[in-house]
KEMAR-246673 format. One record per atom (N, C-alpha, C, O): y, z, x. Coordinates in steps of 0.1 Angstrom, whole numbers, plus 2048, in hexadecimal, padded with zeros to 3 digits. Layout:
<atoms>
YZX...
</atoms>
This chain:
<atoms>
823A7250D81BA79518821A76525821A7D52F829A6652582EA68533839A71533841A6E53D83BA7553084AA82532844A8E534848A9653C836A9152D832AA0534829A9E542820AA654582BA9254A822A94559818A8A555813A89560810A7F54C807A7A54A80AA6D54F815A67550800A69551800A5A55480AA4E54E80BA4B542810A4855B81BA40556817A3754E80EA32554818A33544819A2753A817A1954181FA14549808A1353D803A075467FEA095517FDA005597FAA185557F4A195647E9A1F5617E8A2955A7DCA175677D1A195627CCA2656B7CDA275777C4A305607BBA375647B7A3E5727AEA3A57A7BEA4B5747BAA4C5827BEA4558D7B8A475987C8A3E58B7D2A375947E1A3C5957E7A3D58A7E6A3F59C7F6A4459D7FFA3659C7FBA2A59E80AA3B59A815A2F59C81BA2E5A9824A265AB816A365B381CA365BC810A2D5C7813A255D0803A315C27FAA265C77FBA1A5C67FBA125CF7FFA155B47FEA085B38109FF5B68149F45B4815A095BA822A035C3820A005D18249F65D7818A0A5D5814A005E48099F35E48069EA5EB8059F85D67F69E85D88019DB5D57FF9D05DA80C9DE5CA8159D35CB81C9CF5D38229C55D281C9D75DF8259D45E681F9CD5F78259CA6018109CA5F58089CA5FF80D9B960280F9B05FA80F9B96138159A861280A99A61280099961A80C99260A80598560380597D61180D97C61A7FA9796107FE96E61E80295E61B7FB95961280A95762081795061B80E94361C80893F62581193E60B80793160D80F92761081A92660D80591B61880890E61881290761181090660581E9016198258F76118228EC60E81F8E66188228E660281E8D85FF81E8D06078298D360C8198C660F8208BD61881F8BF6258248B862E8178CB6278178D063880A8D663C8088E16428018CD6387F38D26417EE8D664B7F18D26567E68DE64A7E18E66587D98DC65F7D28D465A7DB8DC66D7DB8D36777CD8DC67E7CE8E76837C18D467C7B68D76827B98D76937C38D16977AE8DD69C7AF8DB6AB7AE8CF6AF7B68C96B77A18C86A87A68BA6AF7AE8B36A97A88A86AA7B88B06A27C38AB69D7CD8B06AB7D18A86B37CF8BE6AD7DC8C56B27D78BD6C37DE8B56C97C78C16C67C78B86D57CA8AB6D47D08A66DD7C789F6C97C98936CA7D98916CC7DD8876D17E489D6C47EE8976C87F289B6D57FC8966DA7EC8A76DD7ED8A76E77EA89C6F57F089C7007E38956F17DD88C6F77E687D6F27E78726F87EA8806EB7F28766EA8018736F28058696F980787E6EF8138876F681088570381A88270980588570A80788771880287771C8038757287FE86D7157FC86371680985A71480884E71681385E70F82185770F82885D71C82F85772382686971C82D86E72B82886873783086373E81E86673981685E74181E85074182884E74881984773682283A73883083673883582C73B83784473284B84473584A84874485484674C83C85074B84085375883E84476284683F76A83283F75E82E82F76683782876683982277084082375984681C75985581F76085B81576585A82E76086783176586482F77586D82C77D85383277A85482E78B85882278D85E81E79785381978185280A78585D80678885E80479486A80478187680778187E80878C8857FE79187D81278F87E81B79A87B8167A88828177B186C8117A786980B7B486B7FA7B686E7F57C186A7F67AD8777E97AA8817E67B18847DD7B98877F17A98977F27B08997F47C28A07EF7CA88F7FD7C388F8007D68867F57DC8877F37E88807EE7D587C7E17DF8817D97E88877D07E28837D87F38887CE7FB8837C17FA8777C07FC8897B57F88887A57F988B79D8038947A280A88879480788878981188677A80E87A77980B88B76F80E88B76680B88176081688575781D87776281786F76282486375482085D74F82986175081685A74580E85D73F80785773C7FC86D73880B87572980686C71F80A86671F81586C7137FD86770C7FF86A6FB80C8746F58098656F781686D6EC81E85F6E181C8546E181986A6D682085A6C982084F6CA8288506CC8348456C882283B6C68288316D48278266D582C8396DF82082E6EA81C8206EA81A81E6DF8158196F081A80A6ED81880B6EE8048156F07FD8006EB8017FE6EA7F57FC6F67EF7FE6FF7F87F86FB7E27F57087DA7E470B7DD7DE7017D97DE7137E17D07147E67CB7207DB7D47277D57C07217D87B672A7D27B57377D77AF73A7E17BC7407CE7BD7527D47CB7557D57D374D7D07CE7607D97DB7627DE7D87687EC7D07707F17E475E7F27E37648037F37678007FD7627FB7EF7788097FA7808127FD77E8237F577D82C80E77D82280D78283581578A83482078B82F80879983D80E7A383B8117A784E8087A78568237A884E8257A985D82C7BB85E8317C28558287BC86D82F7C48748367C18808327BB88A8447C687D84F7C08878547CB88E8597D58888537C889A8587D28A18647D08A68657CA8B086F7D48A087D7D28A487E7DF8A78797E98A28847DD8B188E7EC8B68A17EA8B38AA7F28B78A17E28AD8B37E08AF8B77EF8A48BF7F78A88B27F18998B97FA88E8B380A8948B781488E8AA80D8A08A481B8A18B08228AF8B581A8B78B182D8B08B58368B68B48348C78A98338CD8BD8348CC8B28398DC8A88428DB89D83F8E08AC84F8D289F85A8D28978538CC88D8508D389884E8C38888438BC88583F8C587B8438CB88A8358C888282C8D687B8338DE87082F8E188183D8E18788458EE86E84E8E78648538EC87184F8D886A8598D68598538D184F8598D085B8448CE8538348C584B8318D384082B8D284E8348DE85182A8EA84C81C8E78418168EA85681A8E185A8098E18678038E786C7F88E386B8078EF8768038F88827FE8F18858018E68897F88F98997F48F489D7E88F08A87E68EB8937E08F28997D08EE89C7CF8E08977D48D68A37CA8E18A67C78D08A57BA8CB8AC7B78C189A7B08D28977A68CC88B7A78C18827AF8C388A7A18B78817A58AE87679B8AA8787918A486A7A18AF85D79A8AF84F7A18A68507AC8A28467998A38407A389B8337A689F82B79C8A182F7B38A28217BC8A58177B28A28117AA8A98167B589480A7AE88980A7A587F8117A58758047A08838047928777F67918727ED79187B7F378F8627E679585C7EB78984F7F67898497E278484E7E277E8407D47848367C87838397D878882D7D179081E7D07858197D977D8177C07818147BF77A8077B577E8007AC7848057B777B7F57AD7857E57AC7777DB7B67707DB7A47767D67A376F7C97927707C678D77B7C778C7687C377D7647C177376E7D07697757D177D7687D777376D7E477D7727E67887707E27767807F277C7887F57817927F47767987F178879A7F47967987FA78F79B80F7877A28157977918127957918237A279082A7AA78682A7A379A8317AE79C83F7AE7968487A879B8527B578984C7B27828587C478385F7CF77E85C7BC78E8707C978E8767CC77E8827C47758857D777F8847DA77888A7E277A89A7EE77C89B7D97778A47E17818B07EB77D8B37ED7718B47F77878B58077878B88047758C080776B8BB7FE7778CC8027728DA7FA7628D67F775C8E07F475A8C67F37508C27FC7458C98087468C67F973B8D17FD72E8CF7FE7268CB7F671D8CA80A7278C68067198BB8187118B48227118BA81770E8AC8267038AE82C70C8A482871289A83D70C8AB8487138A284D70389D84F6F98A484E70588D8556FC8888686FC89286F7068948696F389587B6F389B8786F58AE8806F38B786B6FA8AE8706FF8C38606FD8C785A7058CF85A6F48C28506F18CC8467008CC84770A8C583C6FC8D68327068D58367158DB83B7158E683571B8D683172C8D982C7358D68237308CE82B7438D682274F8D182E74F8C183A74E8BE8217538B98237538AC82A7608A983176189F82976B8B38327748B18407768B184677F8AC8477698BB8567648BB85875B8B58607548BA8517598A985875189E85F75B89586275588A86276689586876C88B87576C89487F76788E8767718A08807748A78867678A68937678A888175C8A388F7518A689074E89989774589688B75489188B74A88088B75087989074A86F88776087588576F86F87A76486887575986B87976E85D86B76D85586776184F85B75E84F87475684987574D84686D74085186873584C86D74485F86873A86685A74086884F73A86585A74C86C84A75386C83F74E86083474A86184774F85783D74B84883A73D84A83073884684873185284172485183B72585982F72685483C72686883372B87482572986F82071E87081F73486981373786580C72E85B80072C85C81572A85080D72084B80F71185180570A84F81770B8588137028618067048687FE6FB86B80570F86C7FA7108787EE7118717E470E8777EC7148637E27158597DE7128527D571784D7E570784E7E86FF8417E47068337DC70282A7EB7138337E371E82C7F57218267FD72782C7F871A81680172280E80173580C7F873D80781073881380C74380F81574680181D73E7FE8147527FA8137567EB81D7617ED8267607E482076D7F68257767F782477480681E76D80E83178380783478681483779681583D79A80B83579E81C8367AB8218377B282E82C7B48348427B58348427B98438467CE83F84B7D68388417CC8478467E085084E7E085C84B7D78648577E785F8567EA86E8567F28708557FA8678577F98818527FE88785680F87D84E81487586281588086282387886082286A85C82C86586181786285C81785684F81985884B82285084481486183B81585C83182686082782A85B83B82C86C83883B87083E84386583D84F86584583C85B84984685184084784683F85183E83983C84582E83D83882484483E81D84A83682384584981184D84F81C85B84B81E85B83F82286385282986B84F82C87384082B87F83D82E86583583186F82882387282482387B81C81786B82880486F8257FE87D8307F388283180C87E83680788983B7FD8848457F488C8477FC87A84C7F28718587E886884E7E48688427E68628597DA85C8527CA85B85C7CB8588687BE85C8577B486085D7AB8568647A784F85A7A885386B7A184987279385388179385F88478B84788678084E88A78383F89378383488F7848498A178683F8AD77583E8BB7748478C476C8328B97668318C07698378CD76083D8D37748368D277783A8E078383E8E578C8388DF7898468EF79384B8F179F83D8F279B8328F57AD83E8EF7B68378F07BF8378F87C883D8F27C28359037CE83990D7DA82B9147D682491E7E482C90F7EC82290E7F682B9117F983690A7FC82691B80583191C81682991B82182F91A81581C91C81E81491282581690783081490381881A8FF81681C8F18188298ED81E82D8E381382E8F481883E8F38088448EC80584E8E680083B8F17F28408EA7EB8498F07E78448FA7E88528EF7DF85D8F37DA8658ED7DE8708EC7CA85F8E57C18628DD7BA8618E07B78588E87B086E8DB7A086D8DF79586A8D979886A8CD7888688DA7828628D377F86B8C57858758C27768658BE77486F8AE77D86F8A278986D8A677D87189878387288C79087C88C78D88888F79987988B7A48818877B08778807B086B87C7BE8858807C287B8777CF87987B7D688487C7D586C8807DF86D8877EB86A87C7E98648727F987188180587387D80E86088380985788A81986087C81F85C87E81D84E88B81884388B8258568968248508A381584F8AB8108468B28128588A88028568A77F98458A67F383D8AD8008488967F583689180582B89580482089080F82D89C81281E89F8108218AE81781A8B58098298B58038258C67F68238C27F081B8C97EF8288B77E38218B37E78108B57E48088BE7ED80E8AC7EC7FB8AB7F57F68B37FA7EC8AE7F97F98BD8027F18C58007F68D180A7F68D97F67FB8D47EA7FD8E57E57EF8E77DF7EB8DD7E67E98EF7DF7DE8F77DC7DC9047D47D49087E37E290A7E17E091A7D77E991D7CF7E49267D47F69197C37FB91F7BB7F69137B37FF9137B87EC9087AE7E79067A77DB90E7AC7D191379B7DE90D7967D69157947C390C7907B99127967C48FF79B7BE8F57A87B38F67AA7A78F17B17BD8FE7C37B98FC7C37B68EB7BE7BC8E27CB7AA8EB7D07AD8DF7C77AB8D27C87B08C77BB7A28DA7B07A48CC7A97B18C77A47B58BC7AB7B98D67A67CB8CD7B47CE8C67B47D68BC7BC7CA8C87CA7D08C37C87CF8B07C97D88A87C57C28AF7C37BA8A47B87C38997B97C488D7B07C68A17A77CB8987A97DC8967A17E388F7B57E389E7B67F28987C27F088E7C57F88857CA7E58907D57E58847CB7E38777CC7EA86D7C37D98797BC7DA8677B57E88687B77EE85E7B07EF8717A87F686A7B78048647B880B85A7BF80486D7C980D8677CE80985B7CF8128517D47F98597D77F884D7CC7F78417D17F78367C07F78437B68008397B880D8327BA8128277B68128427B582083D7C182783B7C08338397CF82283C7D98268367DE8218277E68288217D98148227D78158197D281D8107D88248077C181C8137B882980C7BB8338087B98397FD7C383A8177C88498127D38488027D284C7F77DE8418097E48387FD7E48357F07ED8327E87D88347EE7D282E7E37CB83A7D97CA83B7CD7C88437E27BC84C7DE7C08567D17CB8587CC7B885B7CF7BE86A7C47C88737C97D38757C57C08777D27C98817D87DB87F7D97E48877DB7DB8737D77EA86C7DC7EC86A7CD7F28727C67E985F7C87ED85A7B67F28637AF7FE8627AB7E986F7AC7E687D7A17F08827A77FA88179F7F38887B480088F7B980B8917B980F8997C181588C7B08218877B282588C7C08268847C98268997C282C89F7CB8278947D88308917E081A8907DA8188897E881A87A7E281F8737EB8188727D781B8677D18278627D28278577D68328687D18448647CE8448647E08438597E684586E7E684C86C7F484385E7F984A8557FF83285B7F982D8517FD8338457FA83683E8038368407EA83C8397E584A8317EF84E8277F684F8407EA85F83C7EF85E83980086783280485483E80885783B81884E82B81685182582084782680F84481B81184F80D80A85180280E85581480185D80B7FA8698067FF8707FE7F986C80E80B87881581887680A82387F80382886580B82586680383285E7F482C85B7EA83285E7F58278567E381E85D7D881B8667DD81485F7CB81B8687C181A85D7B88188537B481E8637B580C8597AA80285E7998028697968078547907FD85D7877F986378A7EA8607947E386F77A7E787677E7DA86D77F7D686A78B7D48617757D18577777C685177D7C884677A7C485178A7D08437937CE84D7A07C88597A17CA8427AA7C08497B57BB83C7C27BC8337C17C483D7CD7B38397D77B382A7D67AE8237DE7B38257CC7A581B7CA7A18197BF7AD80D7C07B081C7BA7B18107AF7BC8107BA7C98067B97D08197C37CC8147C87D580B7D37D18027D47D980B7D97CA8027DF7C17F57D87C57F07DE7CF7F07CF7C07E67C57C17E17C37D17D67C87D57EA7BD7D97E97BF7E57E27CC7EE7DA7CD7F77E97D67E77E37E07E87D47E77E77CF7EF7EE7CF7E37DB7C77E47D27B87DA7DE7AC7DD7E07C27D07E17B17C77E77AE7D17F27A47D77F37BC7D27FD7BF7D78097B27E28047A77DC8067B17ED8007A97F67FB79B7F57F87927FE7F97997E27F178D7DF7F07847E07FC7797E57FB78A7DB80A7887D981677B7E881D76F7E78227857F381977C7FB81D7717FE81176980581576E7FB8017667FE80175A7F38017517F37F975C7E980C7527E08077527D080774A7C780B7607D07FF7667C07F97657B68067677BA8117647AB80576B7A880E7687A981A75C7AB81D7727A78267727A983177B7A583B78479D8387797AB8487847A98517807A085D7757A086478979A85F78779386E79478C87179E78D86A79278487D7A078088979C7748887907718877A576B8897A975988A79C75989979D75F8A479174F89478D74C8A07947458AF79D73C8AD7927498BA7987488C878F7438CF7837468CE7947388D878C7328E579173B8F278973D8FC79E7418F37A07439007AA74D8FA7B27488F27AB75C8FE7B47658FC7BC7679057C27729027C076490C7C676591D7CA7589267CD7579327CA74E91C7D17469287E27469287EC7499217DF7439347F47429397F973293E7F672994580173893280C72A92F81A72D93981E73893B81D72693C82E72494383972193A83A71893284372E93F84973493084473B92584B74191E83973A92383474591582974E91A82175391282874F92B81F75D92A80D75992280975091C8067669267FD7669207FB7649137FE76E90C7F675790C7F17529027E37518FA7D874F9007E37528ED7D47548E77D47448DF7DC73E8D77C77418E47C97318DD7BA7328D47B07378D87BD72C8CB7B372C8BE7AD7208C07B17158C479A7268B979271A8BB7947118AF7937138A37967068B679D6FC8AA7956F889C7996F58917886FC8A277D6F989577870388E77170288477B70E89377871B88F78571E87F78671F87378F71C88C79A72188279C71A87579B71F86979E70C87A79B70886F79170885E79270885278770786777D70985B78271985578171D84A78471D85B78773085679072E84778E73083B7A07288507AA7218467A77198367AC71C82B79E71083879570883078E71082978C70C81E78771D82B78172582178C72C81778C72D80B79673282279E73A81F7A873080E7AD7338047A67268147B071D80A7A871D7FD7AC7207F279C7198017917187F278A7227EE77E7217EA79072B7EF78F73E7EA77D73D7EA77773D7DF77773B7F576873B7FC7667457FD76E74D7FC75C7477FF75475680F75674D81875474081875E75982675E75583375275483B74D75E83E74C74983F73E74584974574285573D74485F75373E85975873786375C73F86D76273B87675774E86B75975687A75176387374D76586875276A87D74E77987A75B78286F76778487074F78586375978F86175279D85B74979D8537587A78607547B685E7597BC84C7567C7849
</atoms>
């Protein structure tokens, strides 16, 4: 029958062969190979999450590295006889030095910080954190008190005759206060870190006009650039303060330039993260034994400051303004004040021994 037109042989009923060639031919969907399981969603996000948690720590660790390598050192806390002992906490001295010898005439004029090229330092601040604290205690430039090697002077020309090395003994002679680390800025390093944050914001009780300084601010919150925040902290002659108001806008700047620093906005960023980094790591000079993790740390209390931790205050003073022959107007410390301050400061205490904000 299949030769006269009848149904092909094996093709059922009412069905063509040309039908059951396309049903054979319909495509199978391709099964699973042995050995290679379907990967549910949360399996596929956990290795997602994993994946970006190794990128993260090959990226932490390649900054670390990195910022390592650009650290600057100073042999600025060799040990000599008669050092103070090891005290409770870690104490920082964190300076700013205002040298003009390495800047431009146009810097100079543009900083106005003039031409000398002897090198003295702005700020002098000792940071300590441990149990108590962390508390900022500055120390005014224009201190009298004994240079190991040249007799009495302002504590701010001990760097200039000794660089950092005599400043650091300087300070712990006068405090009997071991210090732990060391950290200086100067002057365009430190207009370059306000700079790569894009300014940094502060809220000024009252207008500022120093024209030394190059200060001309008005009162209210804003956020000053660069040359801005170094006539912020190095105005003294129209405060009515002199250098103890001086004292108290450097901490509140180095707060709040921290903070910014510190914050989300900066960390999460790379793009504002890396340039902040690199302009701090540019102008910063450490001791040998400090590195990226203690200033890290350092950083970290610095930060506590504004929300709370801690607190700030200035070496108690009997007389801000007396005049010595040969050393100019002098700030002399009250002997019992300071002391006891030192003595808390050593036995990682709360400060009772003066005011602190």
């Amino acid at each position: 029958m299949g030769e006269m037109g009848g149904p092909a042989p094996n093709v059922p009923y009412g069905q063509s062969s040309s039908t059951l060639y396309r049903a054979r031919r319909r495509p199978r969907r391709p099964r699973r190979r042995a050995g290679r399981p379907r990967w549910s969603r949360p399996r596929r996000l956990g290795v997602a999450v994993l994946v970006l948690a190794a990128v993260l720590v090959i990226t932490a660790v390649a900054t670390y590295f990195w910022a390592s390598a650009r650290l600057q050192k100073t042999d600025a806390l060799a040990d000599y006889p008669g050092r103070p002992g090891d005290s409770k906490g870690v104490n920082w001295l964190i300076v700013g030095s205002d040298t003009r010898a390495d800047l431009t005439r146009e810097q100079r004029r543009d900083l106005h910080v003039g031409g000398g090229g002897e090198r003295n330092t702005d700020t002098v601040m000792v940071l300590h954190h441990g149990d108590a604290g962390p508390y900022l205690v500055s120390i005014p430039r224009d201190s009298y008190v004994t240079i190991p090697g040249h007799g009495r002077g302002k504590i701010n020309s001990a760097y200039a005759r000794g660089g950092p090395e005599l400043l650091s003994r300087t300070v712990e002679q006068a405090t009997d206060l071991r210090l732990d680390h060391y950290a200086e800025v100067d002057f365009l390093g430190f207009t370059r870190i306000v700079d790569a944050l894009d300014g940094v914001h502060l809220c000024l009780k009252a207008p500022l006009r120093d024209e030394k300084a190059g200060a001309a601010l008005d009162a209210g919150c804003q956020t000053l650039d660069g040359k801005q925040a170094l006539a912020y902290v190095r105005a003294r002659y129209s405060d009515p303060e002199g250098d103890l108001g001086r004292v108290k806008r450097q901490r509140a700047l180095l707060s709040a330039l921290v903070h910014e620093g510190t914050g989300a906005s900066v960390i999460l960023n790379p793009f504002r993260l890396y340039p902040f980094l690199g302009s701090a790591l540019d102008a910063v000079t450490v001791d040998k034994g400090s590195g990226v993790l203690s200033l890290t740390r350092m950083a970290w209390n610095v930060r506590g400051l504004t929300g709370g931790d801690g607190g700030t205050t200035t070496v108690p003073v009997t007389n801000a303004g007396l005049s010595v022959p040969g050393a100019g107007d002098v700030v002399l410390w009250d002997p019992n004040g300071s002391r006891e301050l030192f003595d808390q400061l050593r036995r990682d205490v709360p400060i009772t021994a003066t005011k602190v904000k």
